[in-house]
C-alpha positions in Angstrom: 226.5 214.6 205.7 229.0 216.4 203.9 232.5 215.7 202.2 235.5 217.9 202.6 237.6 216.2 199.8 241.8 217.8 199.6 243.6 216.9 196.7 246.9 216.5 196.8 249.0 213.3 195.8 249.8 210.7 198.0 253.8 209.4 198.5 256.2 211.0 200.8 258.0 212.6 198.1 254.8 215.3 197.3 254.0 215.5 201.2 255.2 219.0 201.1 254.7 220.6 197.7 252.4 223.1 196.5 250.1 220.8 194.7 249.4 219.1 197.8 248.0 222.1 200.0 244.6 220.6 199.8 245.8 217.5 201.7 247.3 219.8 203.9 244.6 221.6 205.1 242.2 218.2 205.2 244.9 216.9 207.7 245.0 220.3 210.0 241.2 220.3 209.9 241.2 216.2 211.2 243.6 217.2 214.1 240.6 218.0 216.1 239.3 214.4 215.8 241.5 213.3 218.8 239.1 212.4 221.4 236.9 211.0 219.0 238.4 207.8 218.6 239.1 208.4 215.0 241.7 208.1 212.5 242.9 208.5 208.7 242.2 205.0 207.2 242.2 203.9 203.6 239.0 202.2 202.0 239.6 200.4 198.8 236.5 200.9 197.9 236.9 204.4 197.4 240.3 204.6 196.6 240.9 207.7 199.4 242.2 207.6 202.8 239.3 209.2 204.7 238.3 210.6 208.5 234.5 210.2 209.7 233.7 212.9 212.5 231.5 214.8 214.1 231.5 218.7 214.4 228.9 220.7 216.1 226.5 218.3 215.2 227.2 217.6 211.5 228.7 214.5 210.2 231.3 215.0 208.4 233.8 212.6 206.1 236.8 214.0 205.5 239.1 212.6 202.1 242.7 212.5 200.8 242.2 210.6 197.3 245.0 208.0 196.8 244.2 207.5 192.9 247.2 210.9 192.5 246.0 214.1 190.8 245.2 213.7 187.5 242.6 211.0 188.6 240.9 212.6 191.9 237.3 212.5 190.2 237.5 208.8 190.1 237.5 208.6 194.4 234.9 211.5 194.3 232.5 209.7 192.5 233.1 206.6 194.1 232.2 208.7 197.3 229.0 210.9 196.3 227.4 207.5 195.0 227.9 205.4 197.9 227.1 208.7 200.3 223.9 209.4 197.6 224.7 212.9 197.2 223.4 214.6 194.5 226.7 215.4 193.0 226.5 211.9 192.1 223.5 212.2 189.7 225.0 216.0 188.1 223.1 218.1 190.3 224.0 221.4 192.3 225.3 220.5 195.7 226.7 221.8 198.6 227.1 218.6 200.2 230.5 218.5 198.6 233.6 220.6 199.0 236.9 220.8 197.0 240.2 222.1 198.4 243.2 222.8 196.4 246.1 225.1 195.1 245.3 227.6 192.7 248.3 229.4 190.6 245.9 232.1 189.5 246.1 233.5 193.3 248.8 235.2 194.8 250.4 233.0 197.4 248.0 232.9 201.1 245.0 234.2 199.1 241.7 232.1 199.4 238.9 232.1 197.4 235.3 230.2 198.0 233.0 229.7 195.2 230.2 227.3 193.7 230.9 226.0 190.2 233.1 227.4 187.6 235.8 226.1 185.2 238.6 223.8 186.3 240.7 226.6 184.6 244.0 224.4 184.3 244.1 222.2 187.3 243.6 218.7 186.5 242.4 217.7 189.7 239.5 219.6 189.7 238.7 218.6 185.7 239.0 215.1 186.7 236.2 215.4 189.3 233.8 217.8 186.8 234.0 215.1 184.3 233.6 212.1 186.5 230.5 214.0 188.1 228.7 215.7 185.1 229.0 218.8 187.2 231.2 221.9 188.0 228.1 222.5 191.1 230.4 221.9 193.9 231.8 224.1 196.4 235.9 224.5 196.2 238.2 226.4 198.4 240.8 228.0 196.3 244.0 228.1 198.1 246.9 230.9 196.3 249.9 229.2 195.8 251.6 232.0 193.5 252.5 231.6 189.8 255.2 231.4 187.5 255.1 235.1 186.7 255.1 235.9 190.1 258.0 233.4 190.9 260.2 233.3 187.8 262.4 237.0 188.7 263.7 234.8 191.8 264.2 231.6 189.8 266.2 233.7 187.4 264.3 231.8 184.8 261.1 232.6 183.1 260.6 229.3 181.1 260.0 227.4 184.4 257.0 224.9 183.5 254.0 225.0 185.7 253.7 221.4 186.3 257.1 221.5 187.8 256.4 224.9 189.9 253.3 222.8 191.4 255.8 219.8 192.4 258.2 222.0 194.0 258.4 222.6 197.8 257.5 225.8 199.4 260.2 227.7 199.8 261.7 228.6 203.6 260.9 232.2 202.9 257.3 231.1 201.7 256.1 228.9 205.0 255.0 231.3 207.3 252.5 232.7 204.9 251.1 229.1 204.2 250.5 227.7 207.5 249.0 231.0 207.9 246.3 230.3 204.9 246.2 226.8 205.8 244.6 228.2 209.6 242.6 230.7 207.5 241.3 227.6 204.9 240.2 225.6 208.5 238.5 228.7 209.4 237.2 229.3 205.9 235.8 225.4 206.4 234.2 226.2 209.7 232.0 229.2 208.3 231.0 227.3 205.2 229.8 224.3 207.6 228.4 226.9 210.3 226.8 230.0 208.2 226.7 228.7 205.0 228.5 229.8 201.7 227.6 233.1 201.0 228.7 234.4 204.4 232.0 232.5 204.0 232.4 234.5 200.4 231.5 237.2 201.8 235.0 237.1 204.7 237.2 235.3 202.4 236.2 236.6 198.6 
């Protein structure tokens, strides 16, 4: 059993904003649930709207934590104890995966990688800490950065956690739903052929 967790906050307001590409590719990857007699449902007792299915033969529990952001490692945990992984207990796993935007890559790059640093993104701090563990799989998904962005904002001093709240721009959405098919395919290698062959395409 495995979880695919997207962070991302929930609310219609943040439906489309960078911060919530992990959502985003959660929700492309549960499209192919029809037929299954599934859908998105939110459990209290994990705090997440989540998707059970099955894909060549693996069960797998997809997750959109509803606790916002800052919080996501409270739902994880919830999740790896009830499930028994050994995430739960601070141990290596790849039983669990991460998805979420990543200002240190250019926009539509994606990276795969076990463990490491949250290096900034409060999401991904929250669940190391709740766990005892950065030994989780994440898919790092490029959403540009503010030195990247600011010569067409016209202003250098834009914060980051406003840049993460913002919408894509129109000139900026063909490249994401590109990476967001690419982070789906990303998905399927690392569930298929394992991690190091999904590295070695995507690294």
């Amino acid at each position: 059993m495995k979880l695919i967790v997207g962070l991302g906050n929930p609310g219609e307001k943040y439906t489309k904003v960078r911060h919530n590409l992990g959502f985003m590719v959660v929700e492309e990857l549960g499209k192919r649930v029809k037929g299954q007699g599934e859908s998105w449902k939110y459990e209290e007792k994990f705090k997440s709207e989540i998707l059970d299915f099955t894909l060549n033969a693996s069960r797998l529990t997809l997750v959109k934590p509803q606790t916002y952001m800052n919080n996501s490692g409270i739902a994880v945990k919830l999740l790896t104890t009830y499930y028994k992984l050994p995430a739960s207990r601070g141990e290596s796993t790849t039983d669990l995966i991460v998805i979420h935007d990543d200002l240190d890559l250019p926009l539509g790059k994606i990276k795969v990688r076990l463990g490491g640093a949250a290096a900034g993104h409060h999401g991904v701090e929250s669940i190391i800490n709740s766990l005892g563990t950065d030994k989780f799989i994440r898919v790092r998904l490029g959403i540009g950065n503010l030195r990247t962005q600011s010569s067409e904002h016209k202003h250098a001093h834009v914060d980051t956690n406003k840049f993460v709240l913002e919408p894509f721009r129109h000139s900026e959405k063909s490249k994401v739903k590109h990476m967001i098919k690419q982070a789906v395919k990303a998905l399927d290698i690392l569930l298929e052929q394992g991690l190091e062959k999904a590295q070695n395409q995507f690294n």
